[in-house]
N, C-alpha and C positions, 0 to 999 in steps of 0.2 A: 551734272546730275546731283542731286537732293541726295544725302546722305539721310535714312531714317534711324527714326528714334526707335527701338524698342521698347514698350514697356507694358505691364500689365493692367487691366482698368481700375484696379488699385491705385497703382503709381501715378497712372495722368489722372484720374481725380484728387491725390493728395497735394500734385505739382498745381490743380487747377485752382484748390485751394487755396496752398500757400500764394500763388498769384494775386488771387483775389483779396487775400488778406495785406499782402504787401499794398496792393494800387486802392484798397478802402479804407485803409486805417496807417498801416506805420508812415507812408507817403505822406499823409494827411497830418500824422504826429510829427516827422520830421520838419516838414516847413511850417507850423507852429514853432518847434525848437529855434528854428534860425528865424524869424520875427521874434521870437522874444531873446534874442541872443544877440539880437541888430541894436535894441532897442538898448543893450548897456554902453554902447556909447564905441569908442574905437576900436573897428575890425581889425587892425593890425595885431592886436595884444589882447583880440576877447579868446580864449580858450573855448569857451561854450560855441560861440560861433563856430571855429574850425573844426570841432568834435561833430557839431550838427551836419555841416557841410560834407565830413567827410563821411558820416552815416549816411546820407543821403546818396554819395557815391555808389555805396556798398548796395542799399535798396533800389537805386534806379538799374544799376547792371545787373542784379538779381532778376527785377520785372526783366530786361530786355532778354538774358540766361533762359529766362523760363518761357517767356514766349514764343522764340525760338525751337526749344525742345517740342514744346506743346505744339506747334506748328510743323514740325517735324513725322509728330508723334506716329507712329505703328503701333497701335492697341492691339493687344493679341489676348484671348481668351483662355489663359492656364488651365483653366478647370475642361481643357476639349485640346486638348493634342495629344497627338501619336506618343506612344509609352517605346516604342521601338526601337528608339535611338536616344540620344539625348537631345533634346532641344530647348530652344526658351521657355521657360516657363515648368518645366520639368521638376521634380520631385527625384533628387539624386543620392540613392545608398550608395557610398562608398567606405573598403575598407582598405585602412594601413596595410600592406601587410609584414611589414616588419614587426609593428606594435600590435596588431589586430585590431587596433581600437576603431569602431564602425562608428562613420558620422552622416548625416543626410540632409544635403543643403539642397534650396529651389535657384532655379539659375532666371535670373532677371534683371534686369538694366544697372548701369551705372547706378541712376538715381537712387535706387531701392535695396542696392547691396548695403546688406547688414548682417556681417557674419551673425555678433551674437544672439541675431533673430531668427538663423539658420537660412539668409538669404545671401548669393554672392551676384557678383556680376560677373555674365556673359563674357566680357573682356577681361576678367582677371587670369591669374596664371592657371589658375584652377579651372574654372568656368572654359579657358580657349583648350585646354588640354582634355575636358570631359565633351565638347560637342560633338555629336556624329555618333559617338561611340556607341557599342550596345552593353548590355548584360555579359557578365563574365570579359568583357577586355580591362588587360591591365594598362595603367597609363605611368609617365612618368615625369611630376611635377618639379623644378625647380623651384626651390624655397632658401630665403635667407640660412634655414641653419643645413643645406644642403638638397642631394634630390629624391623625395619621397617616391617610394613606389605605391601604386594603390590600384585597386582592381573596383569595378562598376559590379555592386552585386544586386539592386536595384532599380528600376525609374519605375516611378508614379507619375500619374497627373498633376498639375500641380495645384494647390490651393490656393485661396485670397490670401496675400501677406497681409 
């Protein structure tokens, strides 16, 4: 069975982007790089060579990375789901409550987790310990400096990241 991708049509447009950017240009800059990198004469000892070659590593498994996801992909509509629980794409108030400090992250794919943009992923510790939940449950996150308590006082719809 097909594992899917989650993400919001944000994400698979910026991922269809970066694709397209990768397979029309840096692809195209890369093997320029290594034609003129061939041309200094022996591959054993060119440095420009192995650098090109091995950028070209890094951009071809990038395209094949993102094809895959994109092929994968589950576009889900943030701005239209259930405020009832927590789910993808969700607009999430939660407070400490030891510190009371109140923070509100959208919960959205790997790709698109960006704490300091208020975005996490779905599968982080955070994101797997707020799904389901409602309003007023407390939850209790494991974190490197130990485990936070914090209460859902919160969900919105969620916006375009």
């Amino acid at each position: 069975m097909i594992e899917r991708v989650h993400m919001s049509k944000t994400g698979h447009a910026r991922l269809r982007e970066e694709l397209t950017r990768l397979e029309r240009k840096e692809r195209i800059e890369v093997i320029k790089s290594i034609e003129i990198a061939r041309g200094h004469g022996d591959l054993k000892e060119n440095a420009e060579y192995h650098a090109a070659k091995e950028r070209q590593g890094h951009v071809e498994g990038r395209i094949m990375e993102l094809k895959d996801k994109l092929g994968r992909a589950e576009v889900i509509d943030c701005s239209n789901v259930n405020c009832s629980r927590v789910v993808f794409g969700a607009e999430v108030t939660i407070v400490d409550l030891e510190t009371d400090e109140e923070v509100t992250y959208q919960l959205l794919g790997q790709e698109e987790s960006d704490v300091k943009n208020g975005t996490i992923s779905i599968f982080s510790p955070w994101g797997k310990a707020m799904i389901g939940k409602s309003i007023g449950d407390e939850i209790a996150v494991k974190t490197p400096s130990g485990v936070r308590q914090l209460e859902i006082v919160d969900i919105q719809q969620g916006s375009t990241p």
